[in-house]
C-alpha positions in Angstrom: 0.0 0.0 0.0 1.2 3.6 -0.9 1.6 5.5 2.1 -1.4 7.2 3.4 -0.1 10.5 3.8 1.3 10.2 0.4 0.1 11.7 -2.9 -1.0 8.9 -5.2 0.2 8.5 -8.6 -2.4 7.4 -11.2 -2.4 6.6 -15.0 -5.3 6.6 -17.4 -5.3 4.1 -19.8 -8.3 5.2 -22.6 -8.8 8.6 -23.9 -13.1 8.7 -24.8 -15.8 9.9 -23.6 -15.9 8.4 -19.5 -12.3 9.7 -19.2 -12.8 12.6 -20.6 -16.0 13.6 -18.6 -14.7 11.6 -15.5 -11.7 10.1 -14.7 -9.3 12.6 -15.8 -10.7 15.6 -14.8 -11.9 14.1 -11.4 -8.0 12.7 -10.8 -5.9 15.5 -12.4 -7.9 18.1 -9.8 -7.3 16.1 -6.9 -4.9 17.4 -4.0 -4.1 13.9 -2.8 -3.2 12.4 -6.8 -0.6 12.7 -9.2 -2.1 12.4 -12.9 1.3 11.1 -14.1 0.2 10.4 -17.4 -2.6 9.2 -20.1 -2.5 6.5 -22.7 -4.6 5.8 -25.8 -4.0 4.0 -28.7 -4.1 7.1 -31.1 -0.9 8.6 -29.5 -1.6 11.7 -30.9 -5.5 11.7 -29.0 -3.4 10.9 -25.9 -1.1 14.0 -25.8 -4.7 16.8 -26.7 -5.9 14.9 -24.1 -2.8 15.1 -21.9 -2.4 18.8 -23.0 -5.7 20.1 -22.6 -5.8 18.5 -19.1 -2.3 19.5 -18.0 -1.1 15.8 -17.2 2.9 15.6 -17.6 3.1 12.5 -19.6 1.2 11.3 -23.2 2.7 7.7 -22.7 2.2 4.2 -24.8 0.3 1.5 -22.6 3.6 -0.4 -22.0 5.8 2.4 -21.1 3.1 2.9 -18.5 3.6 -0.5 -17.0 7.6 0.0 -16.8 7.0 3.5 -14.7 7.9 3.1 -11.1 6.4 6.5 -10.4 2.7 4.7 -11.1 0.7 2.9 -8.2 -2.7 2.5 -10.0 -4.0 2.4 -13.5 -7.3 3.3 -14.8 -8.6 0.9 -17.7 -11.0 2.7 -20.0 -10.4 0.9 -23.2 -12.9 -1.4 -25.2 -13.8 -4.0 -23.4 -12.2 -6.9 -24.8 -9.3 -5.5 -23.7 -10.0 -4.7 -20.1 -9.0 -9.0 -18.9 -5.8 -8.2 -20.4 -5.1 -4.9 -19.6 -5.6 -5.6 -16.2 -3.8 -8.6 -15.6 -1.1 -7.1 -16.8 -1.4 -3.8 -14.7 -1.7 -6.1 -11.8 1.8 -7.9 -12.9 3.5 -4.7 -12.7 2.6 -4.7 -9.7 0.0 -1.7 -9.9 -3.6 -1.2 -8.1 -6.5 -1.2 -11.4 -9.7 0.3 -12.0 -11.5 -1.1 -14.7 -14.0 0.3 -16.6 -17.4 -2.1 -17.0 -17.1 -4.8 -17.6 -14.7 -6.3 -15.7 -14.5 -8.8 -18.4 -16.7 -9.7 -21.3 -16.6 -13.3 -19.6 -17.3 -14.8 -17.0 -13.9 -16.7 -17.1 -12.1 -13.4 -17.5 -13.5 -12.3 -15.1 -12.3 -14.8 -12.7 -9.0 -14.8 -14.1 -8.4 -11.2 -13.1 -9.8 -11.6 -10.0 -7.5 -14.7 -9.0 -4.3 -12.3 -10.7 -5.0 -9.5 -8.1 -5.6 -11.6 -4.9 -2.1 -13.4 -6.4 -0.9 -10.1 -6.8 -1.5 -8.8 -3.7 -3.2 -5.1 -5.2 -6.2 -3.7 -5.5 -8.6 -4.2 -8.1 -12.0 -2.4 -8.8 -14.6 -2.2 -11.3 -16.7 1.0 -12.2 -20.6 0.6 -10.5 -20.7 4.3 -9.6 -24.7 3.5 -9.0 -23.6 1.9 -5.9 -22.3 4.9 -4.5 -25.5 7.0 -5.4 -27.3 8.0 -1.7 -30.9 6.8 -2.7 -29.0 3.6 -4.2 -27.5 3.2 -0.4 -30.2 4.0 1.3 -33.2 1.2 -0.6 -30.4 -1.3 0.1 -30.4 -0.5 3.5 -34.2 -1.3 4.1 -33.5 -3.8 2.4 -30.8 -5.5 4.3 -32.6 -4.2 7.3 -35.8 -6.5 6.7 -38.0 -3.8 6.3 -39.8 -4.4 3.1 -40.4 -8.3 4.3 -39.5 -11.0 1.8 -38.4 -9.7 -1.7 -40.5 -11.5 -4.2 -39.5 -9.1 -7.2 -37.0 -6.7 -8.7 -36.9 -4.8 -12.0 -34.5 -2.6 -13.3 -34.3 -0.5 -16.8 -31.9 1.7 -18.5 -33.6 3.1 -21.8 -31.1 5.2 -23.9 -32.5 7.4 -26.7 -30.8 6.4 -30.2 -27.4 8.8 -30.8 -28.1 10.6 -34.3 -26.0 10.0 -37.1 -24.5 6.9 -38.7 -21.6 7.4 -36.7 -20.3 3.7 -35.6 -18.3 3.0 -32.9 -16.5 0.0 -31.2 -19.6 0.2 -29.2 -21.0 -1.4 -31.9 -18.5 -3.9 -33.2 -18.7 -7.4 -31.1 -15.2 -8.5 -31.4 -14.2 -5.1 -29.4 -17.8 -4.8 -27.3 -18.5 -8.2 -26.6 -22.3 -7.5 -26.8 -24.7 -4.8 -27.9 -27.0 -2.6 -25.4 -27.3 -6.4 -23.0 -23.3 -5.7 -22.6 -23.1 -2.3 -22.2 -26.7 -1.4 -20.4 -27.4 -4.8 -18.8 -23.7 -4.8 -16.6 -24.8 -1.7 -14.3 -28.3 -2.4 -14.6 -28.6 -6.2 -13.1 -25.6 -5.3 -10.7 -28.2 -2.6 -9.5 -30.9 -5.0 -9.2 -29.0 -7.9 -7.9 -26.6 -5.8 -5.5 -30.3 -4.0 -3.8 -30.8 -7.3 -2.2 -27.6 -8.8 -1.9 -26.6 -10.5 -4.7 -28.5 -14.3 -4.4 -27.8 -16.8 -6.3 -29.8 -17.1 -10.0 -31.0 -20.8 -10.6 -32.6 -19.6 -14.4 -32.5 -16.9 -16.4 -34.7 -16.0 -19.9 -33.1 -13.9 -22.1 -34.3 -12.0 -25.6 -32.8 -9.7 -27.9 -33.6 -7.2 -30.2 -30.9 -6.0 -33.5 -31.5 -3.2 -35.2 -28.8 -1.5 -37.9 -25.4 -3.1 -35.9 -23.7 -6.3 -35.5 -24.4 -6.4 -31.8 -28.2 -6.1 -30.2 -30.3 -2.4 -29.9 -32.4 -4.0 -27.1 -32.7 -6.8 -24.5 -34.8 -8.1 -22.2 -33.7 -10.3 -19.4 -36.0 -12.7 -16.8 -34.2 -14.8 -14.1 -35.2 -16.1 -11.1 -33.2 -16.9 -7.8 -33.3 -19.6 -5.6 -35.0 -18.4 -3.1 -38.0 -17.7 -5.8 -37.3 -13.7 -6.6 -38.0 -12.5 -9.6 -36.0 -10.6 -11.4 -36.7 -8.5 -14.7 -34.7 -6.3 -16.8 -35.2 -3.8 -19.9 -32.3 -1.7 -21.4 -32.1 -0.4 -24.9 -30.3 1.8 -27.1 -32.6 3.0 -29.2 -35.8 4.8 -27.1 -37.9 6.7 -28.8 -38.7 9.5 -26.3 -38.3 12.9 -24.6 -34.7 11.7 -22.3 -33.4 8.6 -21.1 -35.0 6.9 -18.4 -33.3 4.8 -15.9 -34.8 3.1 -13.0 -35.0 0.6 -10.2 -38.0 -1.2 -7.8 -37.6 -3.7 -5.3 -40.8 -5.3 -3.9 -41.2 -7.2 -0.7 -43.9 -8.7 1.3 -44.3 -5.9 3.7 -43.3 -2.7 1.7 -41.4 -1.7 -1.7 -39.5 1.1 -3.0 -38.3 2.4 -6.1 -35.5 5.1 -7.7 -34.5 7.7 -9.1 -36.4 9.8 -7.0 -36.2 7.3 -4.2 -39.7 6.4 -2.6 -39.9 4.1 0.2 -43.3 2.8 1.1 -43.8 0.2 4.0 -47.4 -1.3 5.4 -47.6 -0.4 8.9 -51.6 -0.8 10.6 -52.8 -2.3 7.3 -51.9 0.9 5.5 -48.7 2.0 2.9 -46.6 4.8 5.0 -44.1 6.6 2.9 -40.7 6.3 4.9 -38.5 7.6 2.2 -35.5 9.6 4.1 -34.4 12.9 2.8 -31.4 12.8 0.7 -28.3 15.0 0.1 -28.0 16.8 -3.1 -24.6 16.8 -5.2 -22.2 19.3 -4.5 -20.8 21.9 -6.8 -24.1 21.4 -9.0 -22.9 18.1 -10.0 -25.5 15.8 -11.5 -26.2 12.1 -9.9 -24.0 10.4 -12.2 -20.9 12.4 -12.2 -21.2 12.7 -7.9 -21.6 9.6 -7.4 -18.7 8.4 -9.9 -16.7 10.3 -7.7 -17.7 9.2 -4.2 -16.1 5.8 -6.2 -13.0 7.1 -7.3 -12.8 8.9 -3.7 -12.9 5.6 -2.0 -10.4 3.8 -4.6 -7.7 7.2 -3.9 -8.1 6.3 -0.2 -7.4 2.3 -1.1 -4.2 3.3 -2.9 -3.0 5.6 -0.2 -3.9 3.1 2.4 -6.1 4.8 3.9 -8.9 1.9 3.5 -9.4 -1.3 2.0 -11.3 -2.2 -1.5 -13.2 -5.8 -1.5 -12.4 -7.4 -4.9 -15.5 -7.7 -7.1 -15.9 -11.0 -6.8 -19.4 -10.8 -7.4 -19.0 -9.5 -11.0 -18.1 -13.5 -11.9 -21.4 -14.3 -10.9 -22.9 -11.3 -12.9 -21.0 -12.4 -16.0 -22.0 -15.5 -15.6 -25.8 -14.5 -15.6 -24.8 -12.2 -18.7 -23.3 -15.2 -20.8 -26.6 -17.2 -19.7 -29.2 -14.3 -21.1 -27.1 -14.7 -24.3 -27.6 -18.4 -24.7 -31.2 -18.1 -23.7 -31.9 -15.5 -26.5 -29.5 -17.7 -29.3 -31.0 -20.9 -28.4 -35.2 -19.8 -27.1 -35.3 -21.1 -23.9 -34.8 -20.6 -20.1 -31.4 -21.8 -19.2 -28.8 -21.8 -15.9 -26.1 -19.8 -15.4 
């Protein structure tokens, strides 16, 4: 561990949009960080990016791994990359946040998990809606018993379609690994499945929906747990309508509740009582997303400094798992197990 009262020294590996908006910005204005350098395989994207930001060094991925002056890297590449990326970041002996998904498999997954724990460093994944207060605060009613038995869970993330026939490597499945199930799905069935505390999945039903691209627009995804929860999920790329929409709803025997806006409702005297706690709003007129990005990246800084300890994502394994299983429900039209 870097010493606590130490600034930490950070690389960012991926020069698009999430750095850009994110990672960059939010490290290379920190008092506690070094922003030694960016990466990106158009070198030239890498030192705009490096200039415009003022961060010393516009580096190749490599030379990045031979720097002793680095203690963590920041994966934000396409996502085939990210199992590879990271295992070798975690070789060099380097702490690594990865962009979703940890791995477009769910044996990738496992194999970077098993490299950091062999490695002895950190190793983090991006599910900023984790850190969001209403997110929190449902999973703590939840966790709490307070809604009764969960009997059903539903998530969505609905994207409007980006104009233009601008194609990306969003949209190519050798570097995406999946469509709008691979990009949407990740964050929105860890929301679902981390608001109750990620049980196990005994089957899953998955369908897909392809529009102009090689990878799926739209997916819909049904599983169920063990313990008889149901689960359902919606995400697409291509809403038609006003602004995204993005939600979650957890429902129990004895009270349910639901966000963004959070709403808590639980049956006390044969009647619904709305117990929804006030919530703190973003600071510095961030919006949701951005704030609660970087409550994450606060907590990872305070990892590498040593000033706390980050749990490995083991759980994502299980979550790619579930992924891999939608897929081969949708390919071959039936319920399957993980």
């Amino acid at each position: 561990m870097t010493d606590a009262r130490a600034r930490a020294r950070f690389a960012v590996v991926g020069t698009g949009a999430i750095s850009q908006v994110v990672h960059v910005p939010m490290l290379s204005e920190r008092e506690d960080v070094d922003l030694v350098a960016v990466a990106d395989a158009d070198h030239r994207k890498a030192e705009t990016i490096a200039e415009r930001f003022g961060v010393p060094g516009a580096l190749r991925f490599e030379e990045i791994l031979d720097r002793t002056d680095v203690d963590a890297v920041v994966i934000c590449t396409p996502n085939s990359l990210h199992e590879e990326m990271a295992i070798a970041v975690l070789r060099a002996g380097k702490h690594v946040f990865v962009e979703r998904p940890l791995a477009v498999t769910s044996e990738g997954a496992q194999r970077v998990v098993d490299e950091a724990g062999a490695a002895g460093r950190m190793l983090a994944v991006a599910v900023p809606h984790r850190y969001r207060p209403g997110v929190g605060a449902l999973r703590a009613f939840v966790a709490g018993g307070e809604l009764g038995r969960i009997y059903a869970v539903r998530g969505s993330w609905l994207t409007r379609q980006a104009p233009g026939p601008r194609t990306t490597w969003r949209q190519r499945r050798a570097l995406a690994g999946g469509g709008a199930l691979m990009d949407l799905g990740v964050p929105t069935l860890d929301l679902c499945l981390w608001l109750v505390g990620y049980p196990t999945v005994a089957r899953v039903r998955g369908s897909v929906h392809y529009g102009d691209h090689e990878v799926e627009d739209a997916a819909t995804v049904m599983a169920e747990t063990e313990d008889g929860a149901v689960f359902t999920m919606e995400v697409s790329a291509c809403y038609f309508a006003a602004e995204d929409r993005y939600y979650a709803r957890v429902m129990g025997s004895e009270g349910s509740g639901s966000l963004p806006p959070l709403e808590v409702y639980r049956q006390l005297g044969g009647r619904p009582l709305d117990v929804t706690p006030r919530q703190p709003r973003p600071r510095g007129g961030e919006n949701p997303y951005t704030n609660a990005y970087r409550r994450q990246i606060d907590q990872f800084v305070r990892g590498v400094r040593g000033a706390c300890e980050v749990d490995p994502p083991t759980e994502q394994v299980g979550l790619m798992r579930l992924v891999e299983a939608a897929y081969r429900s949708a390919d071959e039209g039936r319920e399957v197990s993980p």
